[in-house]
Structure formats: structure tokens, C-alpha cells
BALUM-274183 format. One record per residue: residue number from 1; residue in three letters; x, y negated, z of N, C-alpha, C, O in turn. Coordinates in Angstrom, 3 decimals, m for minus. Layout:
BEGIN
   pos   code     n_east    n_north       n_up    ca_east   ca_north      ca_up     c_east    c_north       c_up     o_east    o_north       o_up
   NUM    ala          X          Y          Z          X          Y          Z          X          Y          Z          X          Y          Z
...
END
This chain:
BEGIN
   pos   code     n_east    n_north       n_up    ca_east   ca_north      ca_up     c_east    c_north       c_up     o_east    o_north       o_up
     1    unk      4.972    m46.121     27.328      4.118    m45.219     28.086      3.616    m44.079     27.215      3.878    m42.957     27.647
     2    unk      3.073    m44.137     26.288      2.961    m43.390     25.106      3.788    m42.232     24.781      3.439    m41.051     24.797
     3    unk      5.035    m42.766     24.458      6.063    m41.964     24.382      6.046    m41.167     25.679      5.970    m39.939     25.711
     4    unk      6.121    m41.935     26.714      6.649    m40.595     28.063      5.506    m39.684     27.880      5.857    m38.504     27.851
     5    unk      3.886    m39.943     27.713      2.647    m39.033     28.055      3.452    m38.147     26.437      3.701    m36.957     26.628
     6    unk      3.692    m38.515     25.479      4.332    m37.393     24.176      4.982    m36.389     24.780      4.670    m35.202     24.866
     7    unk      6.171    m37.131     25.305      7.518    m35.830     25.841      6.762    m35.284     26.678      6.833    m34.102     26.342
     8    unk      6.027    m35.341     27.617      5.501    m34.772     28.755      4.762    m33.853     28.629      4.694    m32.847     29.335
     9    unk      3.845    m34.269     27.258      3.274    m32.688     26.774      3.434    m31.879     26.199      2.770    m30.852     26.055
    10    unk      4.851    m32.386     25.532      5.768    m31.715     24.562      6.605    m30.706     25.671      7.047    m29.599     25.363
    11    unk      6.664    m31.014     26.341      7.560    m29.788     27.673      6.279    m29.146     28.055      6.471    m27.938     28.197
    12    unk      5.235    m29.430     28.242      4.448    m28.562     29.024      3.875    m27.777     27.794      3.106    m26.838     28.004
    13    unk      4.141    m28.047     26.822      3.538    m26.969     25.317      4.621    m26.126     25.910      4.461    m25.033     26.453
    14    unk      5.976    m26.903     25.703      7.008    m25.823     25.538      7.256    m24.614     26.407      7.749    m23.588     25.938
    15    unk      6.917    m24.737     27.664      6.701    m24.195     28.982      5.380    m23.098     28.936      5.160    m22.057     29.557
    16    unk      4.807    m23.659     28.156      3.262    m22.371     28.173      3.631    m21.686     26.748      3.348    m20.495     26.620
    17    unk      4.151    m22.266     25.837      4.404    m21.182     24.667      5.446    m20.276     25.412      5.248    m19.080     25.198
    18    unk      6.436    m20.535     26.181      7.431    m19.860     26.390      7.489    m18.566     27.579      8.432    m17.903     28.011
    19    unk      5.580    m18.556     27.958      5.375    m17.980     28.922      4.955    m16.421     28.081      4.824    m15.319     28.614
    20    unk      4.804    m16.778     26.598      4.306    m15.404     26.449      2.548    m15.306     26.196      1.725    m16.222     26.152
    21    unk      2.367    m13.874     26.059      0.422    m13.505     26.198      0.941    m12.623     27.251      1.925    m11.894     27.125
    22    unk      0.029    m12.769     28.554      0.305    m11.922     29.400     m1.049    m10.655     29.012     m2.068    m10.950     28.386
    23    unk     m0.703     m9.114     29.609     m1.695     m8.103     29.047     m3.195     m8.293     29.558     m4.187     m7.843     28.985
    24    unk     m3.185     m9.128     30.880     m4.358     m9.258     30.902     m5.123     m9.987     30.371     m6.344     m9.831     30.388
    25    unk     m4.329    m11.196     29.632     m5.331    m12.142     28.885     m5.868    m12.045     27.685     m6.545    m12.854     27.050
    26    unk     m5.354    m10.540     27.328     m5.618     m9.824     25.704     m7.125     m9.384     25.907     m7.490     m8.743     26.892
    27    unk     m7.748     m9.683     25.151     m9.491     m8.919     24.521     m9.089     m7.628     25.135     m7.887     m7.377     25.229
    28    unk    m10.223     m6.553     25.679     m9.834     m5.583     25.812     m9.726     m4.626     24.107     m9.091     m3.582     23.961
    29    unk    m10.455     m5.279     23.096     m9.682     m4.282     22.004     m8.693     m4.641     21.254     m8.415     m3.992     20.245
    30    unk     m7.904     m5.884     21.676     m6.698     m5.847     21.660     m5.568     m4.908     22.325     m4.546     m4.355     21.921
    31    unk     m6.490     m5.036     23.946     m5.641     m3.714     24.516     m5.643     m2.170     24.512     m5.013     m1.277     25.076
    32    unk     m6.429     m2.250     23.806     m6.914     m1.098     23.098     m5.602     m0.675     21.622     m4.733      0.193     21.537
    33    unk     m5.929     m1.475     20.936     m4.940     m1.588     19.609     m3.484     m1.683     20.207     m2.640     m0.974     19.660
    34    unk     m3.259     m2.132     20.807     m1.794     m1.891     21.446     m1.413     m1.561     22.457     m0.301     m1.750     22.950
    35    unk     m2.731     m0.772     23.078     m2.177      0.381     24.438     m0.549      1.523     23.894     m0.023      2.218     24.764
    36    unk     m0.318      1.522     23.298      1.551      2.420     23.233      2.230      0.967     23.837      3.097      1.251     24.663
    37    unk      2.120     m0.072     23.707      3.015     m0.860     24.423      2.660     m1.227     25.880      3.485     m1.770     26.613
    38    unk      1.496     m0.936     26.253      0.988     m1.413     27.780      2.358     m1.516     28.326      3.149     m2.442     28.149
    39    unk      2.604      0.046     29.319      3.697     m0.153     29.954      5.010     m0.815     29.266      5.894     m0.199     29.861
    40    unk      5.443     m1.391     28.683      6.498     m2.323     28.382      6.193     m3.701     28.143      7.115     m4.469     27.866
    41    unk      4.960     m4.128     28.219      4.821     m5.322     27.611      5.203     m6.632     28.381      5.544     m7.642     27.765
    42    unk      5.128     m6.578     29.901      5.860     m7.476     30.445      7.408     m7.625     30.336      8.053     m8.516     30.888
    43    unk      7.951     m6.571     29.500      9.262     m6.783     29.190      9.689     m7.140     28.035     10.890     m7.281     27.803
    44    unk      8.744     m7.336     27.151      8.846     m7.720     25.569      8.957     m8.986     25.896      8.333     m9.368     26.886
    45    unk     10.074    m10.275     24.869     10.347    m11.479     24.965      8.966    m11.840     24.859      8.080    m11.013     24.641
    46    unk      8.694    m13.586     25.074      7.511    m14.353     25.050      6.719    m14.370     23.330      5.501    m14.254     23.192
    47    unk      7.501    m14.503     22.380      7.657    m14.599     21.126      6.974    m13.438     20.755      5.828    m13.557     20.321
    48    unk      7.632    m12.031     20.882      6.626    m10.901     20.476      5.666    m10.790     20.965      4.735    m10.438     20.241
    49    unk      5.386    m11.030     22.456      4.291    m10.589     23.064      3.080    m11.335     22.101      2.076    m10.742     21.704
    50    unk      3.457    m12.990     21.773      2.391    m13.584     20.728      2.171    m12.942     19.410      1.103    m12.972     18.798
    51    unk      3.568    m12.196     18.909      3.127    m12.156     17.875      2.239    m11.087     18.047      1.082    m11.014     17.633
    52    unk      3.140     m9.919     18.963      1.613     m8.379     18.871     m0.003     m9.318     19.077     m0.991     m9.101     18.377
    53    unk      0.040     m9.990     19.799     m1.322    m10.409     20.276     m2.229    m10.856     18.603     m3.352    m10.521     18.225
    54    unk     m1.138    m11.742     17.900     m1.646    m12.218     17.004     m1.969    m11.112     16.197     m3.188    m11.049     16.036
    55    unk     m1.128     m9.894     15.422     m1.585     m8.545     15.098     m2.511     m8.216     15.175     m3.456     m8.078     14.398
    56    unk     m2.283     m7.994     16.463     m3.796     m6.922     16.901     m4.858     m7.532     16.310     m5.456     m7.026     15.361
    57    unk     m5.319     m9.249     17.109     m6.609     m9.668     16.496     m6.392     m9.453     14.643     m6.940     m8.624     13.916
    58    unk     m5.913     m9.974     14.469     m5.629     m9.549     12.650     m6.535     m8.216     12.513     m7.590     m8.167     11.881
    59    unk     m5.873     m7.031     13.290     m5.780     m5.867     12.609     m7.635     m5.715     12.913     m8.526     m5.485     12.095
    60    unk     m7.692     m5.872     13.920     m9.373     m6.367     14.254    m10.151     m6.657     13.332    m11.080     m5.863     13.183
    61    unk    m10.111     m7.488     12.676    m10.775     m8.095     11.728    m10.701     m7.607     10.390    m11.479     m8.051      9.546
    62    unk     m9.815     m6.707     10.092     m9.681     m5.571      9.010    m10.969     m4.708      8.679    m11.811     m4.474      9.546
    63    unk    m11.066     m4.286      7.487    m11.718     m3.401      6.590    m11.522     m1.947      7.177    m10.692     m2.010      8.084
    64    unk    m11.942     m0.784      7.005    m11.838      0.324      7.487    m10.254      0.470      6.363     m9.183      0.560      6.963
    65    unk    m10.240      0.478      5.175    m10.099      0.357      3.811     m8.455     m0.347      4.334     m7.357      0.207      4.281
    66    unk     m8.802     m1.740      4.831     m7.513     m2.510      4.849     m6.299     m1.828      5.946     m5.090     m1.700      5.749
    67    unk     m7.041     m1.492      7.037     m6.371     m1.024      7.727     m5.733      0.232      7.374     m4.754      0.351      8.110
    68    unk     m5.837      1.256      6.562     m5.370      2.549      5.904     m4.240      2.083      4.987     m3.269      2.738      4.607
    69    unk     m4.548      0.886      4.724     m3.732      0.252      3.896     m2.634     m0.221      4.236     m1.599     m0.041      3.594
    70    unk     m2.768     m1.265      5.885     m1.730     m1.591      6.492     m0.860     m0.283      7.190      0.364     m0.238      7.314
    71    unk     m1.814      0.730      7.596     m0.810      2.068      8.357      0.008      2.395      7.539      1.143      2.233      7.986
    72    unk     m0.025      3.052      5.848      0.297      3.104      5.134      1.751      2.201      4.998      2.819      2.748      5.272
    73    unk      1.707      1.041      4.636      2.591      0.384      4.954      3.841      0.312      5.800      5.036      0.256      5.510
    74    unk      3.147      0.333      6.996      3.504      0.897      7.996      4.664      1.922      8.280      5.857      1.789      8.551
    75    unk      3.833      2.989      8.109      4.578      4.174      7.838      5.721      4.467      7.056      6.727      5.108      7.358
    76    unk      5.320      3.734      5.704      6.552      3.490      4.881      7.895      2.777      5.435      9.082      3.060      5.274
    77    unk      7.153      1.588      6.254      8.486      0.634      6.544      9.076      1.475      7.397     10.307      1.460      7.395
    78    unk      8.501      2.243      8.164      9.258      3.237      9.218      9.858      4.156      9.262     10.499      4.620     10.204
    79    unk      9.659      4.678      7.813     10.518      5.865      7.374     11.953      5.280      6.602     12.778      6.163      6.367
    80    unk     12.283      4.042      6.234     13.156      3.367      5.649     14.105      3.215      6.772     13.992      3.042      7.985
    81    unk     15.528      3.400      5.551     16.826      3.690      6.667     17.072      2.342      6.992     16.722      1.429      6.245
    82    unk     17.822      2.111      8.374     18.161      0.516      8.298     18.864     m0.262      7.623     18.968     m1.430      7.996
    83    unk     19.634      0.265      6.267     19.733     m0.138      5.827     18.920     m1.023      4.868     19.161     m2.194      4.572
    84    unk     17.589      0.003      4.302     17.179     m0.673      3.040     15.757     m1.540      3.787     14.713     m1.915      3.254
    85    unk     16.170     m1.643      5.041     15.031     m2.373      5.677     15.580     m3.595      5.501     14.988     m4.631      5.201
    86    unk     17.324     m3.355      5.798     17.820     m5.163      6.038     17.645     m5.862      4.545     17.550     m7.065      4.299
    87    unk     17.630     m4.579      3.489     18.452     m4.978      2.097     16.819     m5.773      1.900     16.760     m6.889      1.383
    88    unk     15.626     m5.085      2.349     14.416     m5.675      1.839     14.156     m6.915      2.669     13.640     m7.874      2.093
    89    unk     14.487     m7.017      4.098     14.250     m8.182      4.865     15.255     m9.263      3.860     14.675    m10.279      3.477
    90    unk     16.332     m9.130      3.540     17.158    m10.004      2.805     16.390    m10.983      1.180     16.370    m12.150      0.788
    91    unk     15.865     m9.632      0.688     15.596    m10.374     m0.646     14.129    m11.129     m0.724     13.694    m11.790     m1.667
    92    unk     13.294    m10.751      0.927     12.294    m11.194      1.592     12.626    m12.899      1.620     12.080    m13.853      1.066
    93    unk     13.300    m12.829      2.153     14.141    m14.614      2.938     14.969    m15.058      1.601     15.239    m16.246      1.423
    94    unk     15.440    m13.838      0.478     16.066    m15.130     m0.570     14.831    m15.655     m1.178     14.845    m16.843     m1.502
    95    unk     13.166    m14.573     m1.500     11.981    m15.164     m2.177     11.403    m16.502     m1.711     10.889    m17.293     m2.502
    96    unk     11.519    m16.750     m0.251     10.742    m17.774      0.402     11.726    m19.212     m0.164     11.299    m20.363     m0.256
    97    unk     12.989    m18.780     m0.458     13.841    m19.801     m0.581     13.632    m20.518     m2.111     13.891    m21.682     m2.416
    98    unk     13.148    m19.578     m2.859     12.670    m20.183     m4.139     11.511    m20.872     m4.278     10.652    m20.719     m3.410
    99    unk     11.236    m21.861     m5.521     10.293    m22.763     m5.765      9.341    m22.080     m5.953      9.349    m20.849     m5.951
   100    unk      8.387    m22.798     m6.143      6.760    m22.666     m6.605      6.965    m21.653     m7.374      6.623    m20.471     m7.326
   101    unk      8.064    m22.788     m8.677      7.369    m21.803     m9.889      7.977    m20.364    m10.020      7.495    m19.505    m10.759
   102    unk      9.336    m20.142     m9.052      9.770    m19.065     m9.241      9.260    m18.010     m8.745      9.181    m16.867     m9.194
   103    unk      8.747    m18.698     m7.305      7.775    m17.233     m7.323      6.442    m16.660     m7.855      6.027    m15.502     m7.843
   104    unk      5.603    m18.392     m8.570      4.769    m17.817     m9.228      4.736    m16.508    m10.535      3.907    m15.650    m10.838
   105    unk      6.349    m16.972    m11.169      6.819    m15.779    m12.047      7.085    m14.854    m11.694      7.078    m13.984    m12.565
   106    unk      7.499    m14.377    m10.220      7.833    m13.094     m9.782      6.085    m12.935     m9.769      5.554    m12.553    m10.811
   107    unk      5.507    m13.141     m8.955      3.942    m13.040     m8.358      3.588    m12.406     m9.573      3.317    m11.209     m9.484
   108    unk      3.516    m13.063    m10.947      2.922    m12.359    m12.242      3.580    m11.333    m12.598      2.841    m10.388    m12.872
   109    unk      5.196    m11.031    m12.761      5.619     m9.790    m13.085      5.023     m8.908    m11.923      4.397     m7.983    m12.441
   110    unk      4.995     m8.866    m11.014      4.726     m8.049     m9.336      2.993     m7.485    m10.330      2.845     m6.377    m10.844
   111    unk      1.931     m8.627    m10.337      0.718     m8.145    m10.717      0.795     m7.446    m12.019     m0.084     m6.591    m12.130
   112    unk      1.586     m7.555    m13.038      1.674     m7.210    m14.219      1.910     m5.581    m14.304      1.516     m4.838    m15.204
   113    unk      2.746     m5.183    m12.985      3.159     m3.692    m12.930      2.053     m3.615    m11.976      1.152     m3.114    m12.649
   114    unk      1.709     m3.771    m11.088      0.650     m3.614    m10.373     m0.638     m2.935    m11.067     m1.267     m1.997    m10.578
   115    unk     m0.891     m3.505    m12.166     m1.879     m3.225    m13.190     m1.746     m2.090    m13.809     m2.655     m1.505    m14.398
   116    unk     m0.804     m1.789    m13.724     m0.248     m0.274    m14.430     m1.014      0.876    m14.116     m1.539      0.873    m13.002
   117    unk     m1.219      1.981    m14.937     m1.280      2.631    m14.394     m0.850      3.533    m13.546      0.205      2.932    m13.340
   118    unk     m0.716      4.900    m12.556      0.110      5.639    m12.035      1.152      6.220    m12.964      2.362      6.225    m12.735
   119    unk      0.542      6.720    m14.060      1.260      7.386    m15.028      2.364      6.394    m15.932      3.399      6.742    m16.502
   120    unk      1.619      4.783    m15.818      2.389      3.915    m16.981      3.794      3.240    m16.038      4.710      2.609    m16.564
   121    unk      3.686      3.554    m14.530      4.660      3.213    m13.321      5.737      4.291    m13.407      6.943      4.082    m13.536
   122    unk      5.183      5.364    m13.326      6.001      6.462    m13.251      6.996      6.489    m14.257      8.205      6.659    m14.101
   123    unk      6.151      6.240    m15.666      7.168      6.524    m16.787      8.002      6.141    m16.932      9.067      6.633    m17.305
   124    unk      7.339      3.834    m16.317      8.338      3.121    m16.774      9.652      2.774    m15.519     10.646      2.074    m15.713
   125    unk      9.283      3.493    m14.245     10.718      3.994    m13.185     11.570      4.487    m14.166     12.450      3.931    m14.824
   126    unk     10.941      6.209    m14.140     11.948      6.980    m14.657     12.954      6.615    m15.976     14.024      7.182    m16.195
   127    unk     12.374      5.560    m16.785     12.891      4.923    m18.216     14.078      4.003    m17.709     15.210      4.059    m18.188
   128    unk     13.705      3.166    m16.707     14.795      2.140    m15.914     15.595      3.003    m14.987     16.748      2.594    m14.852
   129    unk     15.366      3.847    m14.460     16.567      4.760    m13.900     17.580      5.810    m14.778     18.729      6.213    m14.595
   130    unk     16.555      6.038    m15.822     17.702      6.477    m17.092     18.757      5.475    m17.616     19.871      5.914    m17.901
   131    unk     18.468      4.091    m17.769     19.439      2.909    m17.784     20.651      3.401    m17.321     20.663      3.893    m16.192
   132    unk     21.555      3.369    m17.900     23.280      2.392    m17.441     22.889      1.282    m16.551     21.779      0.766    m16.677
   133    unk     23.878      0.810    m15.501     24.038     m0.386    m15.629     23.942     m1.518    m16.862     23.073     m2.350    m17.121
   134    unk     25.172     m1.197    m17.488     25.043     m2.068    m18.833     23.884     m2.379    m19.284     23.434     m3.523    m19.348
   135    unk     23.315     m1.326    m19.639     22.061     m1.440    m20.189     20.905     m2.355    m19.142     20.018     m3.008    m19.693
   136    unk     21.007     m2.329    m17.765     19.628     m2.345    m17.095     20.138     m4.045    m17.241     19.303     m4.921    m17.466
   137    unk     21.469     m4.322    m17.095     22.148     m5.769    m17.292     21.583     m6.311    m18.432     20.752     m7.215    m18.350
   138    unk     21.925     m5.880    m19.418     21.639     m5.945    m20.794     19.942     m6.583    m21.154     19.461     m7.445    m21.889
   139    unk     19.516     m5.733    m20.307     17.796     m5.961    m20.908     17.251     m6.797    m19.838     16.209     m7.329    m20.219
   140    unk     17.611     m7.150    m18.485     17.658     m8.152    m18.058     17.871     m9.462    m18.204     17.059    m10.220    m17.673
   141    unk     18.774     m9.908    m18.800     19.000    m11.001    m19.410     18.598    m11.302    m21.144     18.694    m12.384    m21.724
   142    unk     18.198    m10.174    m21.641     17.085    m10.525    m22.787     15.648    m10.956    m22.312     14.870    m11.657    m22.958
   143    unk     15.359    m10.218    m20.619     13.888    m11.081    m20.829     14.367    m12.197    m20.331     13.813    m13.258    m20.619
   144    unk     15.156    m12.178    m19.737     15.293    m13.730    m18.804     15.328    m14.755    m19.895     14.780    m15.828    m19.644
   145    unk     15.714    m14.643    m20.703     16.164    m15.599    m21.753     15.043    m15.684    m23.027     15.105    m16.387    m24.036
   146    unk     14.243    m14.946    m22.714     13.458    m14.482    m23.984     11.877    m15.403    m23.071     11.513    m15.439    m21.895
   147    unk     11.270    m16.080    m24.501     10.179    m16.772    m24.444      9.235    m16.136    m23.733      9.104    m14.912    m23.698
   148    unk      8.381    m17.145    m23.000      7.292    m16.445    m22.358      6.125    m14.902    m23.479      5.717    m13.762    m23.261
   149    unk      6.098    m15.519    m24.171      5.053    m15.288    m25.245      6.155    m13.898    m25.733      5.476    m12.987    m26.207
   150    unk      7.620    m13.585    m25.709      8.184    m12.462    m26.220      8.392    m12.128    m25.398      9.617    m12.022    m25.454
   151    unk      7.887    m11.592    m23.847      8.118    m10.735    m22.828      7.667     m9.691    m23.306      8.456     m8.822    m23.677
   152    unk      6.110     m9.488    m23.434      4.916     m8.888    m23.599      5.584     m7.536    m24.830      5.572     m6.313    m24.971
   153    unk      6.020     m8.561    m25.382      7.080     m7.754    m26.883      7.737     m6.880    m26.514      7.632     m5.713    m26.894
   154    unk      9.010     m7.571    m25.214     10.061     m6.725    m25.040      9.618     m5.362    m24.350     10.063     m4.228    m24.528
   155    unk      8.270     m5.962    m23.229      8.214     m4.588    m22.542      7.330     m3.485    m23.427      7.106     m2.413    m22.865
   156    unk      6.893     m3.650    m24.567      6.012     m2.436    m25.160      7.430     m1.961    m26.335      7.457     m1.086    m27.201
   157    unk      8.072     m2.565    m26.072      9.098     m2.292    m27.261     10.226     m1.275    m25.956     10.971     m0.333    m26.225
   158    unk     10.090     m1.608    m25.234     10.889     m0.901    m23.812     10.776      0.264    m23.532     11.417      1.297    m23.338
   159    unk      9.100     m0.449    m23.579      8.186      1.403    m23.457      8.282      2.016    m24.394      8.584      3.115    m23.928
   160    unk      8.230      2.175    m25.905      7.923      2.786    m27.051      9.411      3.341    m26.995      9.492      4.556    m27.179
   161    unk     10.408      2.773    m26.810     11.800      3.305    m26.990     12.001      4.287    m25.981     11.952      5.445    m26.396
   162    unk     12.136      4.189    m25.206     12.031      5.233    m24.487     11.175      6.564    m23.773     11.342      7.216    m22.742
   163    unk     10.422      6.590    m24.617      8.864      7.742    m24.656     10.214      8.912    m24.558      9.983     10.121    m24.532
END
């Protein structure tokens, strides 16, 4: 008996997730935040309609600050050709596929340039786009291989060489 009352509410989840957010059941400053979709939204699959819904409240609950931040974003992803949208959705889905610790090491290189300054970003692009291949190969697999404690080395030795 158990089991049947399980499946039984397991179809009727499945049946109300699959119905969608209909527009009237949105906050009105949800419908507010995503009035450009009004007229289409009964035609958006069940799946988006949750996710815009979920958005919006998100974007709601934002900073004046955060939100300039997310448009920003935004904007960027929208000006990207479809190509380098798929190439970034791709290396998106290979990151999730790695362990803990691998992405905790990306996470620290990511904050490590993060920390940079504008000027210490700029330089150190333009220094890695002066690279060969060979070369960008080359110094890749010296940090990869190179001790935690001689990263720190390689990249001021990276930077100094190429001033």
C-alpha cells in the first residue's frame, strides 16, 4: 500500500512539475522583471517557464550593485558568437565533471588572476598571446608538473621575462 500511495505521488509531482509556472501565478514583480516575455510565455516549454520564474525571484533579491553585475554578464554572453558560447558551455560541463580537488585548483588559479590588477591582467594577456603555441605548451606543462610552492616562482619569473 505504501508503495502504490509513493508511485501515486510520484505521477502527480510529475504531472504538476510538467505543467510549468503559469504568468498568472508569478509575483507581480516577477512580472514585472520578465514582462519582454509576457506575450510568449504560454509558449515557452514547462522547464523554462520554471526556470525564468526561478530568475526573476533571484534577480529580486539582488544588490543594486549585483544586478549591474549580472546585466553585465549578460550582455557579454549575448554579444558572443555561437560558437564561443558552445566552446564555453562545453568546458562549463567538462569543469562539473571534475573532482573536488580539481576544481578547487582551478577555483585558486581563477582567484589568483582575479586579484590582479587591471594593468597586471592586461600585461599578463598580452605576454600569453605573444606565446607560440610551443611555447604556451611548453610553460603549461612546467606548471603542471612543477610543485605547489614553485608556481608562485614560475609566474613572477613569467612576468619578469616578458616586461
Amino acid at each position: 500500500m505504501k508503495l502504490y500511495v509513493l508511485v501515486i505521488g510520484l505521477l502527480v509531482a510529475n504531472i504538476s512539475w510538467a505543467e510549468g509556472t503559469s504568468w498568472q501565478s508569478l509575483p507581480a514583480s516577477s512580472q514585472q522583471t520578465l514582462s519582454q516575455l509576457k506575450d510568449s510565455w504560454d509558449t515557452l516549454p514547462p522547464n523554462k517557464q520554471d526556470k525564468f520564474a526561478q530568475h526573476a525571484t533571484q534577480w529580486e533579491k539582488m544588490s543594486p550593485k549585483e544586478r549591474a553585475e549580472a546585466q553585465r554578464r549578460i550582455e557579454h554572453w549575448q554579444s558572443l558568437s555561437p560558437q564561443k558560447r558552445q566552446a564555453m558551455l562545453k568546458r562549463y560541463e567538462d569543469f562539473k565533471q571534475l573532482s573536488p580537488e580539481e576544481k578547487a585548483k582551478i577555483k585558486r588559479k581563477w582567484q589568483w588572476f582575479k586579484d590582479l590588477s587591471p594593468q597586471e591582467k592586461d600585461k599578463l594577456r598580452q605576454q600569453w598571446q605573444s606565446l607560440s603555441s610551443e611555447e604556451k605548451a611548453a610553460l603549461k606543462a612546467k606548471m603542471r608538473d612543477a610543485a605547489p610552492t614553485e608556481r608562485g616562482q614560475l609566474r613572477r619569473e613569467f612576468l619578469n621575462k616578458h616586461n
